[in-house]
C-alpha positions as CSV (number, residue, x, y, z in Angstrom):
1,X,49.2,8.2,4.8
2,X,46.7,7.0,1.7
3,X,45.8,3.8,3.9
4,X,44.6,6.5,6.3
5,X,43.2,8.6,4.3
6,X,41.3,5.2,2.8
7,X,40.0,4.5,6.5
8,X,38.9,8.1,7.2
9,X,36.7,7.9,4.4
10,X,35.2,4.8,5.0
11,X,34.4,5.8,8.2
12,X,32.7,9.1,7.4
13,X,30.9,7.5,4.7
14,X,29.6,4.6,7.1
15,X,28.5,7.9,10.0
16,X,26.3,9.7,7.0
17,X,24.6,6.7,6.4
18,X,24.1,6.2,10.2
19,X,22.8,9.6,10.6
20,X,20.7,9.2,7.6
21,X,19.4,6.0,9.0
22,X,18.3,7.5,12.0
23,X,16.8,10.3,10.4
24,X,15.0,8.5,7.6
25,X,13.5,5.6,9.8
26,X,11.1,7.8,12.2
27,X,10.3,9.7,9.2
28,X,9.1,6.7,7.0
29,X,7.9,4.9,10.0
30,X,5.5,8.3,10.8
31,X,4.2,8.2,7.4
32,X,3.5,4.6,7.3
33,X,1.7,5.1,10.5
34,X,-0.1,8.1,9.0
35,X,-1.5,6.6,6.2
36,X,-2.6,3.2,7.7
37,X,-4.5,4.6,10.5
38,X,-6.3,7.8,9.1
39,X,-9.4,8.8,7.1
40,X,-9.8,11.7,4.8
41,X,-13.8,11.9,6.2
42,X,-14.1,10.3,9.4
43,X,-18.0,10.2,9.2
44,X,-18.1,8.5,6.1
45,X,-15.5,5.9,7.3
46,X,-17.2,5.5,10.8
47,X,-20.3,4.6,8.3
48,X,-18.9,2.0,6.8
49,X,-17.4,0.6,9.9
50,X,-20.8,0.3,11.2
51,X,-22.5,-1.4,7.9
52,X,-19.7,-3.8,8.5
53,X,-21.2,-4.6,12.2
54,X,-24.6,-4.6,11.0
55,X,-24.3,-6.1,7.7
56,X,-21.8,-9.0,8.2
57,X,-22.8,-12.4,9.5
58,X,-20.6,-15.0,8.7
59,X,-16.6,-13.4,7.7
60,X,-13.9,-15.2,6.8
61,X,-10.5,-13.4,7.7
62,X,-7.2,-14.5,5.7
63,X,-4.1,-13.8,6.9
64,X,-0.7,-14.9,5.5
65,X,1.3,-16.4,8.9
66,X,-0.1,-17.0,12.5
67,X,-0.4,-13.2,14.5
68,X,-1.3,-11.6,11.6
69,X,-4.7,-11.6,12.3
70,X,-4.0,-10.6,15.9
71,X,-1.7,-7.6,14.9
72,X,-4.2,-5.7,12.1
73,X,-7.3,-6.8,12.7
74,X,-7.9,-8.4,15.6
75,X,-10.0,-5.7,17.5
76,X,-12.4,-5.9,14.2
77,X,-12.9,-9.9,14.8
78,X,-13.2,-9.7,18.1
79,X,-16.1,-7.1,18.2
80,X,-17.7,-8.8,15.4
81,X,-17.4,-12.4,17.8
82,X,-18.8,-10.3,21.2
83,X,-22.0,-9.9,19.0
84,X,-22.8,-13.0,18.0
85,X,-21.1,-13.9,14.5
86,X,-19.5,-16.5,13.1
87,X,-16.2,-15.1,12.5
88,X,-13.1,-18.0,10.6
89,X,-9.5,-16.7,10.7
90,X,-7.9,-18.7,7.6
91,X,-3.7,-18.5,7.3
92,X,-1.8,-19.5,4.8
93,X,1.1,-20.1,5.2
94,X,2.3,-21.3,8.3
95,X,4.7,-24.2,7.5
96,X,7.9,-23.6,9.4
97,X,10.2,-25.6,11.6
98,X,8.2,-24.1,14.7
99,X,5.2,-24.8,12.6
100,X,3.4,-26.6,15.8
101,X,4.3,-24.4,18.1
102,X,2.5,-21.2,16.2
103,X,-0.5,-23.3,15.6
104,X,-0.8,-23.6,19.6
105,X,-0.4,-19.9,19.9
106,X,-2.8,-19.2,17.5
107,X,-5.4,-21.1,18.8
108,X,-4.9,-19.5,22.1
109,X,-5.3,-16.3,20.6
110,X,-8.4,-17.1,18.3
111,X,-9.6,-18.2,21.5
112,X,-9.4,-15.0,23.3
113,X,-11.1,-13.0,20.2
114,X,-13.8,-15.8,19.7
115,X,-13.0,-17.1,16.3
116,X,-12.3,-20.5,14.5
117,X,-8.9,-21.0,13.2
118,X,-8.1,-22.5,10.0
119,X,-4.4,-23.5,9.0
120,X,-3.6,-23.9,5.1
121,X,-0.5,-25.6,5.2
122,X,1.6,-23.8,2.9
123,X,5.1,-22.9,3.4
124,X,6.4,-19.8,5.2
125,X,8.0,-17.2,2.7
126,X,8.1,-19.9,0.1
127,X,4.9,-20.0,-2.0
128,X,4.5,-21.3,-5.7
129,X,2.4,-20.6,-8.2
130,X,0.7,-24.3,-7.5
131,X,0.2,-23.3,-3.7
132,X,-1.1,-19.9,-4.6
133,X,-3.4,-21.6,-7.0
134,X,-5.0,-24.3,-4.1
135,X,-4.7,-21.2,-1.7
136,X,-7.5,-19.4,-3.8
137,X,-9.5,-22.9,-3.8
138,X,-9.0,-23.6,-0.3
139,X,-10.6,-19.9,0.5
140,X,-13.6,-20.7,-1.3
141,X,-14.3,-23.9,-0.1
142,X,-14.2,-22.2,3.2
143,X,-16.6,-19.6,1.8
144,X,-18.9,-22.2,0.8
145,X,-18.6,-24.2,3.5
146,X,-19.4,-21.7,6.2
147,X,-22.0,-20.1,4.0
148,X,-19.9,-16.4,4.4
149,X,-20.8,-13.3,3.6
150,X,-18.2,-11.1,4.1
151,X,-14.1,-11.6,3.2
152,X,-11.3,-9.7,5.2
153,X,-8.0,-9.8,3.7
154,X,-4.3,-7.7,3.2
155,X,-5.1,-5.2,0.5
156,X,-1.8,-6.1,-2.2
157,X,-3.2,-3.1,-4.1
158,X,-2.7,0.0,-2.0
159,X,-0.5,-1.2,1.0
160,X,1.1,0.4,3.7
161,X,4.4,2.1,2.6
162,X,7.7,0.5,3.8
163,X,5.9,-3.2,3.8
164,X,5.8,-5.4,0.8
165,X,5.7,-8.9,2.0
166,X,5.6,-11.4,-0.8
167,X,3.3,-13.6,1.1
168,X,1.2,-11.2,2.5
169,X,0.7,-10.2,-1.2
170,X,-0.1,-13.4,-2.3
171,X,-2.4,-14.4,0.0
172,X,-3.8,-10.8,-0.2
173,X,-4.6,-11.7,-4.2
174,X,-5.9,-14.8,-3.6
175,X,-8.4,-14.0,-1.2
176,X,-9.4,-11.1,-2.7
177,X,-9.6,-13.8,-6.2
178,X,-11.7,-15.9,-3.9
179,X,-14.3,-13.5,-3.2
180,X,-14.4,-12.6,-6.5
181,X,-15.2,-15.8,-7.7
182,X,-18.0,-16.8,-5.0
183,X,-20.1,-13.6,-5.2
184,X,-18.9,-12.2,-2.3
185,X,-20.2,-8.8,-2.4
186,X,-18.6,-6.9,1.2
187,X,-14.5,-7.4,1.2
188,X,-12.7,-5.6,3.5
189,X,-9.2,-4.8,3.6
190,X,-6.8,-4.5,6.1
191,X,-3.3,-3.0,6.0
192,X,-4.1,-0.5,3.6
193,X,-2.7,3.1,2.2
194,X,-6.2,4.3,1.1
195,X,-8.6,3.2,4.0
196,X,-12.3,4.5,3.9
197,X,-14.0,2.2,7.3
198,X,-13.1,2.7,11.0
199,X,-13.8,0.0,13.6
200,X,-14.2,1.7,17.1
201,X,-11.9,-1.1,19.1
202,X,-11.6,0.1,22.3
203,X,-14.4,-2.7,23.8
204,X,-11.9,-5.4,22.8
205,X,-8.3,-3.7,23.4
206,X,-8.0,-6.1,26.1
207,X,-8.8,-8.8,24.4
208,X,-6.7,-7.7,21.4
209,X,-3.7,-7.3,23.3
210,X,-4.2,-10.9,24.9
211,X,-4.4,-12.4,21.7
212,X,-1.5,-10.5,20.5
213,X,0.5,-11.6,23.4
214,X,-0.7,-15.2,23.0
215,X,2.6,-15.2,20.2
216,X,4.8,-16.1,22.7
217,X,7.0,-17.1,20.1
218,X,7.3,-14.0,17.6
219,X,8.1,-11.5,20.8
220,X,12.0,-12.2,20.0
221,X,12.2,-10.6,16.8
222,X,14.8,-7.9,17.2
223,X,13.0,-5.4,14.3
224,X,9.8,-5.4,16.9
225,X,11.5,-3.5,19.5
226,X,12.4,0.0,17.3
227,X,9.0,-0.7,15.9
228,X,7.4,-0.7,19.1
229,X,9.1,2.4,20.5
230,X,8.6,4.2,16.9
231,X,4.5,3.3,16.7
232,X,4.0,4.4,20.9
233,X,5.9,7.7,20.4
234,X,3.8,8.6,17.2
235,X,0.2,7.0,18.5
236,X,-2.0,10.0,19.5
237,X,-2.8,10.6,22.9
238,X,-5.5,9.0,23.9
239,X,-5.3,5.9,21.5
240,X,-4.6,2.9,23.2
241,X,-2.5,4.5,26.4
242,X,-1.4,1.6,28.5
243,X,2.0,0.8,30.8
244,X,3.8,-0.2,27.4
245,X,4.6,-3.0,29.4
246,X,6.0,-7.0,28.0
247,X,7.0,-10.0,29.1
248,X,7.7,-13.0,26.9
249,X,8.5,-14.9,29.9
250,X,4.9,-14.8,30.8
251,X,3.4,-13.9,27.6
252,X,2.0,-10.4,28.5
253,X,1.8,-7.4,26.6
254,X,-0.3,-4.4,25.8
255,X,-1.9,-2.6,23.2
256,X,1.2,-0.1,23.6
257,X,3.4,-3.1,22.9
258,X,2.0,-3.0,19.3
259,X,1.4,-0.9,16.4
260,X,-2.5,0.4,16.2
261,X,-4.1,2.4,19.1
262,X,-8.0,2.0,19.6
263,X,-9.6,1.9,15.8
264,X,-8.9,-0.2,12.9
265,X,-9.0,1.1,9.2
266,X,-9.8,-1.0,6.7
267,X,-10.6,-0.2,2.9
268,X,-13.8,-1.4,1.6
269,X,-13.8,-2.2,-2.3
């Protein structure tokens, strides 16, 4: 009778934490998509998105691992490419056992959105404080060598709730470190909690969505199918309304697939 008793408990602990799992998740996945992809003045940001356009030249874009660049700002390169600048997508850390394979699917992808990619070489969820430290010199080289203007990076400071990725952080400090220390005066950040600029998208969603789909490789990943369904039940209508369709047979998807709808929000510092 106790050993029942035992099990009876066990399992009605084990069906409150289900039930709270299934309440909590939408609710923290709605505020995280809340957050990242709104503006307390929408004028103001839509401002700022412009002076990005018109202002930037030559940007240098740093993501930690191969599709990050795709997935939060990929509409913002590829506009910025379709008129004319000089746009360099920089990861990290992209040393893995399917190291090779990412980099081929990257390159697709930057191909799609028009920008150069550059591949750090530093290891995949396992960065020192020595690779950190050539991470921040690498960036500025690149700065210096492409003559850059403006610096796009994960903002470490006020990011999206639920998401704290050690080496999106990183790289998001060292980038940010980078500018810093070469005078770069227009930094934009992506990912963030506090956003104040909006990229109108929609030209590129296409494009985007390609690029996206170009990671044949990351389509797999078991926590990207509640994600997908919890980001195309909260988007807006309106925002980025396609079939919701995937393959990763053929390497399809659509904006719908994915987590932002047809404007980007970035915080400029």
């Amino acid at each position: 009778m106790e050993r029942k008793t035992r099990v009876l408990t066990v399992l009605v602990i084990v069906a409150a934490l289900t039930i709270g799992l299934l309440v909590a998740l939408p609710y923290a996945a709605s505020r995280l998509f809340n957050r990242i992809n709104s503006v307390e003045n929408p004028g103001a940001a839509e401002a700022k998105g412009r002076e990005l356009l018109k202002e930037s030249k030559v940007i240098v874009a740093v993501g930690a691992h191969p599709d990050d660049l795709e997935y939060y700002t990929g509409g913002t390169l590829g506009v910025l490419a379709a008129e004319g600048k000089t746009v360099i997508g920089v990861i990290s850390a992209d040393k893995s056992p399917i190291q090779e394979t990412r980099r081929v699917e990257m390159r697709k992808a930057a191909g799609i959105l028009g920008y150069k990619a550059i591949f750090l070489d530093h290891p995949d969820r396992g960065l020192t404080r020595t690779d950190r430290t050539e991470i921040r010199e690498q960036i500025k080289e690149i700065i210096k060598k492409y003559h850059a203007d403006t610096v796009i990076a994960y903002d470490y400071v006020d990011q999206g709730p639920m998401y704290h990725h050690v080496d999106h952080i990183a790289t998001g400090q060292e980038a940010q470190a980078a500018a810093r220390e070469t005078s770069i005066k227009n930094v934009y950040l992506y990912f963030s909690a506090d956003p104040n600029t909006a990229i109108d998208i929609s030209s590129v969603l296409e494009k985007k969505s390609a690029a996206m789909a170009a990671h044949v490789s990351q389509h797999s990943k078991p926590y990207l199918v509640p994600l997908r369904f919890l980001f195309s039940w909260m988007r807006p209508a309106g925002s980025a309304n396609t079939t919701g369709s995937q393959s990763t047979a053929t390497g399809t998807a659509t904006a719908d697939d994915h987590f932002f709808g047809d404007t980007e929000y970035f915080r400029k510092l």
